[in-house]
GUKOL-472804 format. One record per residue (C-alpha): residue number from 1; x, y, z. Coordinates in steps of 0.5 Angstrom, whole numbers, plus 2048, in hexadecimal, padded with zeros to 3 digits. Each point is the difference from the previous one (the first is absolute). Layout:
<n=NUM | xx=X | yy=Y | zz=Z>
...
// end
This chain:
<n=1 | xx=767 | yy=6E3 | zz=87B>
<n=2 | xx=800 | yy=7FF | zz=808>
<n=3 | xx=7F8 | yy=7FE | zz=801>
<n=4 | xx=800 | yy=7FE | zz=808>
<n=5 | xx=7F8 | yy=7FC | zz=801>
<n=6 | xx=7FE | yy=801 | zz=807>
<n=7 | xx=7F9 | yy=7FB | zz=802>
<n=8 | xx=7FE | yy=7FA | zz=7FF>
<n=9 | xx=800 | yy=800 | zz=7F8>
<n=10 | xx=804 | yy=7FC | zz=7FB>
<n=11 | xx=805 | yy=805 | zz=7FD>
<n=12 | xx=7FF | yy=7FD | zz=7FA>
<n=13 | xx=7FB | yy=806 | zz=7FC>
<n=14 | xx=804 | yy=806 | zz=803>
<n=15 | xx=808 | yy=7FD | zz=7FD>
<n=16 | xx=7FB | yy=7FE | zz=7FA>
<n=17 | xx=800 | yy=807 | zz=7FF>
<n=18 | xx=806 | yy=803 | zz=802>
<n=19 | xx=802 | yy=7FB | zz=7FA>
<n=20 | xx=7FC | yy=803 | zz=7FC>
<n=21 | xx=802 | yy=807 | zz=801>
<n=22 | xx=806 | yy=7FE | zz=800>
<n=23 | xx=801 | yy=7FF | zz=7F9>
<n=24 | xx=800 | yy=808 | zz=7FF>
<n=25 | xx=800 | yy=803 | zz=806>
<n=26 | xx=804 | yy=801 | zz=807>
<n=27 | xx=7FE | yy=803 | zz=806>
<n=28 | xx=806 | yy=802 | zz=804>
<n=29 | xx=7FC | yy=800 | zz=807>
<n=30 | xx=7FE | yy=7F8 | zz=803>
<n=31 | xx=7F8 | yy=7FF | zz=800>
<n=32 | xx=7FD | yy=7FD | zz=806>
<n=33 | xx=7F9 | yy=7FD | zz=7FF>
<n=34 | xx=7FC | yy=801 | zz=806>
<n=35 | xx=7FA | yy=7FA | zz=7FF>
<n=36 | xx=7FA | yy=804 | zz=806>
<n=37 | xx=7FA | yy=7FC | zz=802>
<n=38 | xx=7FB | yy=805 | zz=7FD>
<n=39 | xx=7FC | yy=7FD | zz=7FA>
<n=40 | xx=7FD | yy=808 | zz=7FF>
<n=41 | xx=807 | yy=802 | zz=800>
<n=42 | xx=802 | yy=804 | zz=7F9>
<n=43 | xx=807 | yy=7FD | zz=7FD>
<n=44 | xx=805 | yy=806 | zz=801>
<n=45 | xx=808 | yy=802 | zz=7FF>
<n=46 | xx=802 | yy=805 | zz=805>
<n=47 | xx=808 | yy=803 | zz=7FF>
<n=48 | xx=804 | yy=801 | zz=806>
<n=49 | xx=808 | yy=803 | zz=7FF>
<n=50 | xx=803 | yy=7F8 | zz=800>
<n=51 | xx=7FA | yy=7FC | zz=7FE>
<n=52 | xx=7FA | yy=7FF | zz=7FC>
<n=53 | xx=7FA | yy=7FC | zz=804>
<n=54 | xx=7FA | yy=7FC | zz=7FB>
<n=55 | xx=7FB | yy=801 | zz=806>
<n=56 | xx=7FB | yy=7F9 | zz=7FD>
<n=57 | xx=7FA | yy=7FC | zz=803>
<n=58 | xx=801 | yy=7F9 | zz=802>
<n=59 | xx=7FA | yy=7FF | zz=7FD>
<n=60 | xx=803 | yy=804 | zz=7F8>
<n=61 | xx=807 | yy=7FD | zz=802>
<n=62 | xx=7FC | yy=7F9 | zz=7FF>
<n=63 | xx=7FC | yy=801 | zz=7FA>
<n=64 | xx=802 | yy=7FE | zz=7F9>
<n=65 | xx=800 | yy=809 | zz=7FF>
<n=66 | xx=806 | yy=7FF | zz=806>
<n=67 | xx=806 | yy=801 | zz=7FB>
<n=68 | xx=7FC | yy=804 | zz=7FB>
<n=69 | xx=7FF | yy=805 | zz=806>
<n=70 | xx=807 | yy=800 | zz=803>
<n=71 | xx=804 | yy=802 | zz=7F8>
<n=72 | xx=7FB | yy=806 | zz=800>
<n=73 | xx=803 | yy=801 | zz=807>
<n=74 | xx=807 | yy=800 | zz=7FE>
<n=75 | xx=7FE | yy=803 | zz=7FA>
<n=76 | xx=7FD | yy=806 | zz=805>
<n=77 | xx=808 | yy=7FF | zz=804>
<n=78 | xx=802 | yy=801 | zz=7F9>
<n=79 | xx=7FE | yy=807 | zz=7FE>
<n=80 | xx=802 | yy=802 | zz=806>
<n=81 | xx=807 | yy=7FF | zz=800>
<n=82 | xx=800 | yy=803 | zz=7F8>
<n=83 | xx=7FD | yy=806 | zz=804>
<n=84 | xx=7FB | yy=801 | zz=7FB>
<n=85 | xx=7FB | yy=805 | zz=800>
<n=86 | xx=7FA | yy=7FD | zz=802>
<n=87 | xx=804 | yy=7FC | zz=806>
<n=88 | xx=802 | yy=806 | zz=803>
<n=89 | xx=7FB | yy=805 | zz=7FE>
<n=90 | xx=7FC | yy=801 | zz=807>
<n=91 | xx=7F8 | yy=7FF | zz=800>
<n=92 | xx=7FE | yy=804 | zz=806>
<n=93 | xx=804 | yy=806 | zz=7FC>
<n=94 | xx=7FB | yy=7FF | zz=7FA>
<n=95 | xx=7FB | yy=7FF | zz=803>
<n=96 | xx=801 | yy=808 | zz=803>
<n=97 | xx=801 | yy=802 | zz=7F9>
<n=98 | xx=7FA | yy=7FD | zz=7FD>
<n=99 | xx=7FC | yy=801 | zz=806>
<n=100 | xx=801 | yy=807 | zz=802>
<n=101 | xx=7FA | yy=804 | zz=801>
<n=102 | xx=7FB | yy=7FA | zz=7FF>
<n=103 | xx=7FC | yy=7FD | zz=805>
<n=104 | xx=800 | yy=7F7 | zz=7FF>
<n=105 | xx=7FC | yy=7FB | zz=804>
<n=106 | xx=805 | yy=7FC | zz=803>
<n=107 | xx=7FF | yy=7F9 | zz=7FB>
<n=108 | xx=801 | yy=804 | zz=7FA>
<n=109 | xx=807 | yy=802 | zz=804>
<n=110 | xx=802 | yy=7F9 | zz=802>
<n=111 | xx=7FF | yy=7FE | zz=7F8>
<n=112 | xx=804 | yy=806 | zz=7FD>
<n=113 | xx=806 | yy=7FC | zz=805>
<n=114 | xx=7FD | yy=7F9 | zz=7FC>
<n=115 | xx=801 | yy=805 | zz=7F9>
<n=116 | xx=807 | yy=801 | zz=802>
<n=117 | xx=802 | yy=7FA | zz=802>
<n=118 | xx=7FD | yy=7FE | zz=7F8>
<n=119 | xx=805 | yy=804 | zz=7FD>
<n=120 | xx=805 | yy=7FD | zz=804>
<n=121 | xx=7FD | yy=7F9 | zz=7FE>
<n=122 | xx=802 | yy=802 | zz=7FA>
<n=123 | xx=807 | yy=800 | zz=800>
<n=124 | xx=800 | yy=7FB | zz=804>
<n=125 | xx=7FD | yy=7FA | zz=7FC>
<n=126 | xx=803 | yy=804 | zz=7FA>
<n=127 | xx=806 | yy=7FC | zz=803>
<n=128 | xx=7FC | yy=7FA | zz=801>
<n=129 | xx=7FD | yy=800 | zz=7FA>
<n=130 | xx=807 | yy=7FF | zz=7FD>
<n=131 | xx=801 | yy=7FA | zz=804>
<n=132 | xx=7FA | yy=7FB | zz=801>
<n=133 | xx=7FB | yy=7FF | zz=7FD>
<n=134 | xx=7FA | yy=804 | zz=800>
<n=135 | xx=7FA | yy=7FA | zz=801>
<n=136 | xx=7FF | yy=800 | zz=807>
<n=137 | xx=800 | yy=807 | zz=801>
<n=138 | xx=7FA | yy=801 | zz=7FB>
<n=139 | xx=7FC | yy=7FB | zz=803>
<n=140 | xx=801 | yy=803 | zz=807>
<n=141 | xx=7FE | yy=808 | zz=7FC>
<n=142 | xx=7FA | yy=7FC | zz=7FE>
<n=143 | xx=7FE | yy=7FD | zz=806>
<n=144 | xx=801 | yy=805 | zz=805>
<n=145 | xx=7FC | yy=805 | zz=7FB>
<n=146 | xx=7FB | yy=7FB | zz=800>
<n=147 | xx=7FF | yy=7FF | zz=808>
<n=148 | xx=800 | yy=808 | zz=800>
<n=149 | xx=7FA | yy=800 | zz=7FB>
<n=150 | xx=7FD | yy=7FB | zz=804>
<n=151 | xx=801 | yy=804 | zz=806>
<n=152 | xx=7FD | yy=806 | zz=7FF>
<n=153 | xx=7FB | yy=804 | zz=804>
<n=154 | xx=7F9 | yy=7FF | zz=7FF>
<n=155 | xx=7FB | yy=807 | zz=7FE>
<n=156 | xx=7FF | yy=801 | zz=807>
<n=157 | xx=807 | yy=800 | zz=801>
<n=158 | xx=800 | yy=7F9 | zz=804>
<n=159 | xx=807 | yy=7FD | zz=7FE>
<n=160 | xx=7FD | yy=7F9 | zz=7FB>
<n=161 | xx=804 | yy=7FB | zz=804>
<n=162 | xx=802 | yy=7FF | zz=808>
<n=163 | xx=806 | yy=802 | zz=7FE>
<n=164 | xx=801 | yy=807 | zz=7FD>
<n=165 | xx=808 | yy=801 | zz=7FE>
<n=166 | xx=803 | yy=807 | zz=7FD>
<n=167 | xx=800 | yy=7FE | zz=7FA>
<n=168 | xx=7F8 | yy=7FF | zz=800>
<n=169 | xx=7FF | yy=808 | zz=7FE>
<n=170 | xx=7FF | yy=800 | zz=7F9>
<n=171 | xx=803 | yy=806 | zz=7FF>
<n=172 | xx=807 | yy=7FD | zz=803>
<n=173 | xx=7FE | yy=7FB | zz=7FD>
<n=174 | xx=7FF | yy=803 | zz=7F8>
<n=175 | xx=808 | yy=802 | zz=801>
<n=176 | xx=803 | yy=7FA | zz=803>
<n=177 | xx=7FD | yy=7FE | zz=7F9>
<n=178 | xx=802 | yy=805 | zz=7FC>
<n=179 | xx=807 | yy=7FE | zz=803>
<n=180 | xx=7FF | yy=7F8 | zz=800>
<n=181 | xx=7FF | yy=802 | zz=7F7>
<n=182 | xx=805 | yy=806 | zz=800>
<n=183 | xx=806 | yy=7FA | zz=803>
<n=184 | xx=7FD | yy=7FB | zz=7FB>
<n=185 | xx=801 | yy=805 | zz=7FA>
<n=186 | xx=806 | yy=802 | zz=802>
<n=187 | xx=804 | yy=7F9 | zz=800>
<n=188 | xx=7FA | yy=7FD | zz=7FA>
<n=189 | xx=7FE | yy=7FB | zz=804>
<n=190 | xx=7F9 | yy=7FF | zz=7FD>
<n=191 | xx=7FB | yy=801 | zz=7FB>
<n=192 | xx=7FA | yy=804 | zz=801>
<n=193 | xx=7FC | yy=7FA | zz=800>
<n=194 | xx=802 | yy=7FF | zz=806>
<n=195 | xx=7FB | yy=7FF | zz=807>
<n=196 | xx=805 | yy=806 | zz=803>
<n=197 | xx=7FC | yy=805 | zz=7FB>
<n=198 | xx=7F9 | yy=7FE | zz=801>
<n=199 | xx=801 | yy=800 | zz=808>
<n=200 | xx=804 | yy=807 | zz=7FF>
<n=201 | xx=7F9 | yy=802 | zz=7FC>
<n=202 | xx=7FC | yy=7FE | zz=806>
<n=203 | xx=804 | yy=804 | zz=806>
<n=204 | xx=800 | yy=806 | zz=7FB>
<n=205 | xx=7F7 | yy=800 | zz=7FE>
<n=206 | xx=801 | yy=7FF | zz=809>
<n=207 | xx=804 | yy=807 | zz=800>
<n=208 | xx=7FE | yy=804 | zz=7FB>
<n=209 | xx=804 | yy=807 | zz=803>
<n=210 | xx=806 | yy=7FC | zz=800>
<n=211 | xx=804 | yy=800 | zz=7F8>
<n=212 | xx=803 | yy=7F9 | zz=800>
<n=213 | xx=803 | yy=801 | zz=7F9>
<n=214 | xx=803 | yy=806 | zz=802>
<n=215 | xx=803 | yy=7FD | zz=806>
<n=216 | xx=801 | yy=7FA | zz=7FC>
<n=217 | xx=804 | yy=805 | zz=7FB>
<n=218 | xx=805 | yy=803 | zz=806>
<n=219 | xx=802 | yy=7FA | zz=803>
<n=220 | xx=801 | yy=7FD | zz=7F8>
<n=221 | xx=805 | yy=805 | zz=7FF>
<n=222 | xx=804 | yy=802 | zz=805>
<n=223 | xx=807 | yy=801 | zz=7FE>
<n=224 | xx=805 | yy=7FB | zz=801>
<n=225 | xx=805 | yy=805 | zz=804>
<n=226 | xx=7FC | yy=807 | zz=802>
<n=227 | xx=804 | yy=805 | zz=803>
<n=228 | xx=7FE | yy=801 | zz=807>
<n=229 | xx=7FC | yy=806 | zz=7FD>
<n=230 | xx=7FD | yy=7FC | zz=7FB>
<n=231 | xx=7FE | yy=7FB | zz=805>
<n=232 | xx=7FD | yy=805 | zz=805>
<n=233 | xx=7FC | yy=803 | zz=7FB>
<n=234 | xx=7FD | yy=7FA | zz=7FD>
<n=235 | xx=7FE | yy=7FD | zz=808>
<n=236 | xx=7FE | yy=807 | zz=802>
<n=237 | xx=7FA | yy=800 | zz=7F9>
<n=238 | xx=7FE | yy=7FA | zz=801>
<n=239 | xx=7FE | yy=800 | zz=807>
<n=240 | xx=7FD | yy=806 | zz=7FF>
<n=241 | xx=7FB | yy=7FE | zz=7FB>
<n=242 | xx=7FF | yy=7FB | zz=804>
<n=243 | xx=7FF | yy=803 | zz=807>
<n=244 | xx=7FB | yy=806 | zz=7FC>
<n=245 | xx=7FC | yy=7FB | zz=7FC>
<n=246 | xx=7F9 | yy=801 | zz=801>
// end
């Protein structure tokens, strides 16, 4: 696996990486790691014909997440080069098919994109999963569900806190619960004693139109290898129940 790190960072956390997935994977494609200045920016793979391209903050790069966060990526690269289902499945196209004909404020557009990308992380840290150890991902899920419940706008509508993030509206909030707990259920990473229950209880009494079990058990039981028909079917029900919710 050809992994070429460009910007002022050790090297060490992305070939840490690319020697775990390694271990039972091949990406045929050279990655290219683009360290950006941004600390907003997301951690994201994009795919072109010769390369794959693992787009991360200086500020990720360097964190003690930095090569958890990289195998996710490659995970994602992964999925790509095997074609699967939900890699190649474009999202604008199920979003027309489960939009038709609906009138959708544009925040609950912008999450159905975050909901698909969901399904994708599924598939993704399936791999992952495999891998590594799941510790520092669920102590991740766990804060950052934490720092959205915080966030959360007052009755008034006023964001709680100076700064107000996508992930404080409740009722995204409520799904990325529902999949933080459908992904530990799925691998059985922890017991239902766990702070993740108690915080994703909390995001759902805050989003009362959202069914968090429901989106829980849709994201739990994806199938492993679903057609291209299958896929679709299941991206285009769940971001309509979302997106028509009241």
């Amino acid at each position: 696996m050809d992994v070429r790190v460009q910007g002022a960072v050790a090297p060490d956390p992305f070939l840490s990486a690319a020697a775990l997935l390694e271990t039972e994977y091949e990406l045929t494609n050279p990655v290219v790691v683009q360290v950006r200045d941004n600390p907003d920016e997301r951690t994201w793979a994009a795919h072109y014909e010769n390369c794959h391209v693992l787009n991360i903050s200086q500020q990720a790069a360097t964190s003690v997440m930095a090569r958890e966060l990289a195998l996710h990526e490659f995970a994602h690269m992964a999925r790509y080069e095997q074609h699967h289902a939900s890699h190649t499945q474009s999202t604008e196209e199920a979003l027309f098919l489960a939009l038709a004909g609906e009138s959708v404020e544009r925040r609950k557009l912008s999450h159905c994109y975050q909901i698909a990308n969901h399904m994708k992380d599924i598939y993704a840290d399936d791999i992952t999963l495999d891998l590594a150890p799941a510790t520092k991902l669920i102590d991740f899920f766990a804060a950052k569900l934490a720092t959205a419940l915080a966030d959360k706008p007052l009755e008034d509508g006023r964001p709680n806190s100076r700064l107000e993030t996508p992930g404080s509206d409740p009722e995204i909030t409520a799904v990325n619960a529902a999949f933080a707990l459908a992904l530990v259920e799925r691998h059985a990473l922890v017991d239902s004693s766990h702070r993740l229950y108690d915080l994703a209880a909390a995001a759902s009494s805050d989003a009362p139109s959202v069914n968090l079990e429901a989106f829980k058990r849709q994201f739990k039981s994806l199938g492993v290898d679903p057609s291209e028909s299958e896929y679709r079917k299941t991206l285009v029900d769940v971001t309509r129940a979302y997106a028509t919710a009241e």
